[in-house]
C-alpha positions as CSV (number, residue, x, y, z in Angstrom):
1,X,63.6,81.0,-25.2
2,X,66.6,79.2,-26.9
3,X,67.5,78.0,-23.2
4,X,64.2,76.8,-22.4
5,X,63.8,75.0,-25.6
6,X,67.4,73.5,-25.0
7,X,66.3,72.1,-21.4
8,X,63.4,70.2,-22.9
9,X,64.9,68.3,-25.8
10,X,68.0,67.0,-23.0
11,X,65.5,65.6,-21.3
12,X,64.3,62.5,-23.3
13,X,68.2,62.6,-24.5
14,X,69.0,61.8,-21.2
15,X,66.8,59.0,-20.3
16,X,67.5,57.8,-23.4
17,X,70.9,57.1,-22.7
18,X,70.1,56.4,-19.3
19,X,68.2,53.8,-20.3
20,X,70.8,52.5,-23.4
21,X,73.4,52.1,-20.3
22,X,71.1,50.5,-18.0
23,X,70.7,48.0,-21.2
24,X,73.9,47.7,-21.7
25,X,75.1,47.1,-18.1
26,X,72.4,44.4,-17.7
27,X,73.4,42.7,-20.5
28,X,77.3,42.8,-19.4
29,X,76.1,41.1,-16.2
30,X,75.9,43.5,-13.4
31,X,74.3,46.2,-11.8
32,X,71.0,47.3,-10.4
33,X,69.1,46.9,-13.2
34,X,69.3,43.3,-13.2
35,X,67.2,43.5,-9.6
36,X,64.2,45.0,-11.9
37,X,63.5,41.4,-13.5
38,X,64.1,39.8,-10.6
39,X,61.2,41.7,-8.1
40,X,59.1,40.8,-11.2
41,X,59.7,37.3,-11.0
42,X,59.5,37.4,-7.1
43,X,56.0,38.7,-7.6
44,X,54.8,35.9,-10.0
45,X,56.1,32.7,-7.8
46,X,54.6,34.3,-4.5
47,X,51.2,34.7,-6.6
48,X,51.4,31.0,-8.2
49,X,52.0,30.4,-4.0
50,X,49.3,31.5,-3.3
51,X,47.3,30.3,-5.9
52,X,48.4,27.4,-4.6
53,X,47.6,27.2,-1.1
54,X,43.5,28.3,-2.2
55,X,41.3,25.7,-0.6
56,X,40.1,22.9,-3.3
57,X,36.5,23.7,-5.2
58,X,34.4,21.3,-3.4
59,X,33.0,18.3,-5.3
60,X,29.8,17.5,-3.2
61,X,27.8,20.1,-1.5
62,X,28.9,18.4,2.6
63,X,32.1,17.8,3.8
64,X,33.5,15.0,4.2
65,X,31.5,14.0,1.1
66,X,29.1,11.4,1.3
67,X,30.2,7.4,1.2
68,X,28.0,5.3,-0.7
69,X,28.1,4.3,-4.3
70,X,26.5,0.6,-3.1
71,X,25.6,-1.6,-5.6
72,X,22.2,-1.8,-6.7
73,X,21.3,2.1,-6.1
74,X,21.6,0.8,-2.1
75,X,22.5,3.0,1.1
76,X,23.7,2.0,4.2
77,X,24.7,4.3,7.4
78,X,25.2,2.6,10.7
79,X,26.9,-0.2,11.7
80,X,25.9,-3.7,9.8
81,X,23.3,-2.0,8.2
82,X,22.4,-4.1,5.1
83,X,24.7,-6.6,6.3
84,X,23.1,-9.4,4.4
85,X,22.6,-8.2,1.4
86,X,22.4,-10.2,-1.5
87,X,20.8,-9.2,-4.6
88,X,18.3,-6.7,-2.8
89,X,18.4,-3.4,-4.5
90,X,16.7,0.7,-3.9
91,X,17.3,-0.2,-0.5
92,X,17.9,2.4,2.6
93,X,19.0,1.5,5.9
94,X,19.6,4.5,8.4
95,X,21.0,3.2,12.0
96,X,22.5,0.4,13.8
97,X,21.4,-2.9,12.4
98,X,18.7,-1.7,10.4
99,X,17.8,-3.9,7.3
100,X,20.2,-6.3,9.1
101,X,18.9,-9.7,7.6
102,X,17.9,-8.5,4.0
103,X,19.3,-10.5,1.3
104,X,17.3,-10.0,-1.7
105,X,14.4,-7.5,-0.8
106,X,14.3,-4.5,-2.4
107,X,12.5,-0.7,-2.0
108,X,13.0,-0.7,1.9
109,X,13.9,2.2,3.8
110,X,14.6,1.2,7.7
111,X,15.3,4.2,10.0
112,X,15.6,3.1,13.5
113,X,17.4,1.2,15.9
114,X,17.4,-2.4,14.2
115,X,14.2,-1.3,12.3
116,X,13.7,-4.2,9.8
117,X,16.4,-6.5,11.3
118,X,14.8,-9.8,10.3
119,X,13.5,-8.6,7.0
120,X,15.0,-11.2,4.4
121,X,12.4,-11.0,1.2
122,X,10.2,-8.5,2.1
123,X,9.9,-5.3,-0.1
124,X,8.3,-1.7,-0.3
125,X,8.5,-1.5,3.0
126,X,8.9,1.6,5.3
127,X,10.2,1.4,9.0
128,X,10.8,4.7,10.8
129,X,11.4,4.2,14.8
130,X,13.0,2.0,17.1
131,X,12.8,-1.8,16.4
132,X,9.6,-1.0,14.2
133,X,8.8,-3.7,11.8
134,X,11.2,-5.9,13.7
135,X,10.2,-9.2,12.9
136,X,9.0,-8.6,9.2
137,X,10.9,-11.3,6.7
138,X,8.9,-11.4,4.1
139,X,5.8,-9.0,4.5
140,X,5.5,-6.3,2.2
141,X,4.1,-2.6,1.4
142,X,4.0,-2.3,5.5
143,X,4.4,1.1,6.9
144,X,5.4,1.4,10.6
145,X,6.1,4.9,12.5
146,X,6.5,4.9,16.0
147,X,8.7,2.5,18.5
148,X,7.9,-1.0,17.6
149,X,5.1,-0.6,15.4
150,X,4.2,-3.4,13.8
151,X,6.7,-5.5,15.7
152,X,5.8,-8.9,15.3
153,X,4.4,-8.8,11.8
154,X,6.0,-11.5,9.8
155,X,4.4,-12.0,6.5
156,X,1.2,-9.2,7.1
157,X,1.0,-7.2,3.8
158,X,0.2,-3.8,3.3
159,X,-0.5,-2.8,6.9
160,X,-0.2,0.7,8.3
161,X,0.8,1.5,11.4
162,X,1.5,4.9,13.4
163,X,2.2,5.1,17.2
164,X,4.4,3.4,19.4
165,X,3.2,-0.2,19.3
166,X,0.6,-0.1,16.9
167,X,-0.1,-3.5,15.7
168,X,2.6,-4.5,17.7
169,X,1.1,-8.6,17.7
170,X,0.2,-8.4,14.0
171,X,1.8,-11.8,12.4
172,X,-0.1,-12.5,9.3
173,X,-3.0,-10.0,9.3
174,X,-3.2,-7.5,6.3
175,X,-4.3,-4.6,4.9
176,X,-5.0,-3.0,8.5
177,X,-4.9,0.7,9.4
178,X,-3.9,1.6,13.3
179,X,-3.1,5.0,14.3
180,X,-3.0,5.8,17.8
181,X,-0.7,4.6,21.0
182,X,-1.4,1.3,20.9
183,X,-4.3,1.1,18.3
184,X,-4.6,-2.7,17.4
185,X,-2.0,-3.8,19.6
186,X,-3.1,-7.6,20.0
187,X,-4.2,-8.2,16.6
188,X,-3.0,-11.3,14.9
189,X,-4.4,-12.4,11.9
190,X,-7.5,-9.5,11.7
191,X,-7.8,-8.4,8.3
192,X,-9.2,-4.8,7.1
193,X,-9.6,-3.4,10.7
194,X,-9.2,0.5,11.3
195,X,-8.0,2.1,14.4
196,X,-7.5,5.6,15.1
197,X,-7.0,6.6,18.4
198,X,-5.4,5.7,21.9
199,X,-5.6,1.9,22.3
200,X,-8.6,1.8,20.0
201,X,-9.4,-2.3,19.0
202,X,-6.8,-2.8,21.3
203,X,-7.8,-7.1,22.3
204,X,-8.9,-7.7,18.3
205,X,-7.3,-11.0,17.5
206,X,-9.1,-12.1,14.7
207,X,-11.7,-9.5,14.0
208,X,-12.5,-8.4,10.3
209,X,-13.6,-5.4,8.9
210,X,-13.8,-3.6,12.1
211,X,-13.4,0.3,12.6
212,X,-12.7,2.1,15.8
213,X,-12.7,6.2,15.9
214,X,-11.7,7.1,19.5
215,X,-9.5,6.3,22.9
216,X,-10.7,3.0,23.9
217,X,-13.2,2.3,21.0
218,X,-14.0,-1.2,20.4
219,X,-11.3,-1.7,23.4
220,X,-12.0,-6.0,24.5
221,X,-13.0,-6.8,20.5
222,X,-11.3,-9.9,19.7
223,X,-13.6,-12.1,17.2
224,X,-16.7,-9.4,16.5
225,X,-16.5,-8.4,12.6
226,X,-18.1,-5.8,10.7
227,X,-18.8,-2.8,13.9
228,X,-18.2,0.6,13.9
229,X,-17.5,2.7,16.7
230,X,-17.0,6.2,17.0
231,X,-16.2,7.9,20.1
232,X,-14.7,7.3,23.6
233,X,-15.3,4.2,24.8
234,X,-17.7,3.0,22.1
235,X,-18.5,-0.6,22.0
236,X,-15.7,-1.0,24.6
237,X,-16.9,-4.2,25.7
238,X,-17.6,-5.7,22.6
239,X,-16.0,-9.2,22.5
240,X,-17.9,-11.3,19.8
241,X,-20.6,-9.1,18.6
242,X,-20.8,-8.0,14.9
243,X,-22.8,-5.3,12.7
244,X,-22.8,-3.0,15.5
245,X,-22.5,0.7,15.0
246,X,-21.7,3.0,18.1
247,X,-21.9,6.7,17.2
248,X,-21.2,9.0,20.7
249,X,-18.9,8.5,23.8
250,X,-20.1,4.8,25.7
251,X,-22.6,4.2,22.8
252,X,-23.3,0.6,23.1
253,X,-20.4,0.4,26.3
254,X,-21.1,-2.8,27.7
255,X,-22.4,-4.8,24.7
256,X,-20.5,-7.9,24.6
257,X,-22.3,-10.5,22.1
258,X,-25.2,-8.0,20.8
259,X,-25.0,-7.9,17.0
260,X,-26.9,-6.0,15.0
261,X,-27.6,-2.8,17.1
262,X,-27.2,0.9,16.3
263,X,-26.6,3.7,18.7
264,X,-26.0,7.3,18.3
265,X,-25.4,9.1,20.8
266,X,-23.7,9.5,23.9
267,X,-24.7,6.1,26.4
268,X,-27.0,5.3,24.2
269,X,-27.5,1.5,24.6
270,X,-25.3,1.8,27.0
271,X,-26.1,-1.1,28.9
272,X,-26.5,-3.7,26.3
273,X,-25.1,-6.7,26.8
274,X,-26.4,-9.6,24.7
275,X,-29.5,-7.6,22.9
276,X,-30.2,-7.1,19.4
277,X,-31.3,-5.8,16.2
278,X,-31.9,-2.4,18.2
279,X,-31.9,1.2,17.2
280,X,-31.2,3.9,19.8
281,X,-30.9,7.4,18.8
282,X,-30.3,10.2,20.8
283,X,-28.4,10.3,24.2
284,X,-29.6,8.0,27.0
285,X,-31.9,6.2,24.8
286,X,-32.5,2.8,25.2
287,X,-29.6,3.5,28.2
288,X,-30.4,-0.1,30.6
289,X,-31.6,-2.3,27.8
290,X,-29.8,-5.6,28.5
291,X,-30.8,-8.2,26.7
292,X,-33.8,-6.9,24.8
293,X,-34.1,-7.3,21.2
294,X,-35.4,-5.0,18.2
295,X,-36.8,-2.2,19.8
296,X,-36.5,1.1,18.7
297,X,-35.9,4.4,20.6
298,X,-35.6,7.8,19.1
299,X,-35.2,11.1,21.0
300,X,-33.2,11.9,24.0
301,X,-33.6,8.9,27.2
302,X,-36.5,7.7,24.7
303,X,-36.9,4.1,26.3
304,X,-34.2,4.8,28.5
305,X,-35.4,2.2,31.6
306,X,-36.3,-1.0,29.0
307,X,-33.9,-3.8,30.1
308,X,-35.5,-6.9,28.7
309,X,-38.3,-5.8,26.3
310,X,-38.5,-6.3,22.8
311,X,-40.2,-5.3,19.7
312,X,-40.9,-1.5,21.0
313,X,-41.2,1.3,19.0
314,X,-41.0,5.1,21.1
315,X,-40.5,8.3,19.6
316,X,-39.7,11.4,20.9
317,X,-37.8,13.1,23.7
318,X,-38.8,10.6,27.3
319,X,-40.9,8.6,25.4
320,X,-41.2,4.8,27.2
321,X,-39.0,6.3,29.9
322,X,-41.1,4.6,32.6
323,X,-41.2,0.9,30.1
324,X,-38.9,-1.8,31.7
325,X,-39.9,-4.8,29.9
326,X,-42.9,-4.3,28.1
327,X,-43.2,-6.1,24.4
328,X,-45.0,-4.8,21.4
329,X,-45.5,-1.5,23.2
């Protein structure tokens, strides 16, 4: 037991004085314990290393991070974009050229291929497509989608345009909706016209307050104010004619100078030309009236051979079908 005991107290005795030389003979200069301190310190430089060589927190959320910082809370990305610029401020021009000639209009956003180039003045406008609002300087709250849409507006004011070349001849006109390839393509100074649909009003000029729902509605209008057509080919031929309402595909196809009139239904009045003040409703009705005036056909091919009567009143489905140009009847 004595022995045992012995063995176990020497131990710590001996690291003890172990570690008292190792002391000692690092503090004297040499020997292996100095190599202790220095693996530590090896460790801690290849740690700050690495530290080091950590990629750098990114500032933006993209990389490279974004250019900008324009004066006047502007944005520019494309070559000469904004490239005038004055005074104009909120501005955003997206693509080569875009928003080339803007000097002191402000709230634009051009994304296009020289969308907005001549715009000087102009402000709150909106240009997204090739060359779309081209020719705009000083028109504003214009909103063109679609390649060249609303190319040749100038001055026009809060037109809206969506398809490529809708209201493409627009200058001065305002305050007209096109949406459609083409819708309103050769208006000019028109005011208040609506066009949805493939080359719908696609001759108006100078037309007011006309509305077109369908391909080729109110296709030759130029002059004729205040119509409505709805459906293919409505009032396709309508050039001066006004008040007209064309409900159905080639309602009131061929009218031309007829003002007044009302069909619905599908070639009803088809054949109207210079006739007015008539009512057709129901398909066919009053189908080859020409140049008769206020008659009145209700019911499927009611009246449907009248060409040059007037003043007739037929109700029901075939009713007059055998009248051509009765009066009063």
């Amino acid at each position: 037991m004595q022995q045992i005991i012995q063995h176990k107290t020497t131990i710590p005795e001996e690291r003890n004085s172990v570690s008292h030389s190792r002391a000692r003979r690092s503090s004297s200069g040499g020997g292996p314990p100095i190599t202790h301190y220095y693996s530590l310190l090896t460790v801690l430089l290849f740690g700050l290393c690495c530290f080091a060589l950590l990629p750098a927190p990114k500032t933006f959320g993209v990389t490279p991070a974004p250019d900008g910082a324009y004066a006047g809370a502007n944005t520019a990305e494309g070559q000469n974009a904004l490239q005038s610029l004055t005074s104009g401020i909120h501005n955003t021009a997206l693509g080569y050229q875009t928003l080339f000639s803007d000097t002191t209009g402000h709230d634009n956003m051009a994304s296009g291929f020289l969308a907005l180039f001549k715009n000087t003045t102009g402000s709150d406008n909106t240009a997204n497509g090739v060359q779309a609002l081209y020719s705009n300087t000083t028109g504003g709250l214009n909103t063109a989608t679609g390649l060249q849409a609303l190319y040749k507006n100038t001055t026009g004011e809060d037109n809206t345009a969506a398809g490529l070349q809708a209201l493409y001849s627009n200058t001065t006109g305002s305050q007209n909706t096109a949406d459609g390839w083409r819708a309103l393509y050769s208006n000019t100074t028109g005011f208040n016209n609506t066009a949805a649909g493939l080359q719908a009003l696609y001759s108006n000029t100078t037309g007011n307050y006309d509305t077109a729902s369908g391909s080729q509605a109110l296709y030759k209008n130029t002059t004729g104010s205040y119509n409505t057509a709805d459906g293919f080919g409505a009032l396709y031929s309508n050039i001066t004619g006004y008040n007209n309402t064309a409900n159905g595909d080639y309602a009131l196809y061929t009218n031309t100078s007829g003002f007044s009139n009302t069909a619905n239904g599908a070639i009803a009045l088809y054949l109207n030309t210079a006739g007015s003040g008539n009512t057709a409703d129901g398909d066919n009705a009053l189908r080859h009236n020409t140049t008769g005036n206020y008659n009145t056909a209700t019911g499927v091919q009611a009246l449907e051979n009248t060409t040059t009567g007037d003043h007739n009143i037929a109700l029901g489905a075939d009713a007059g079908i055998n009248l051509t140009s009765g009066d009063r009847v």
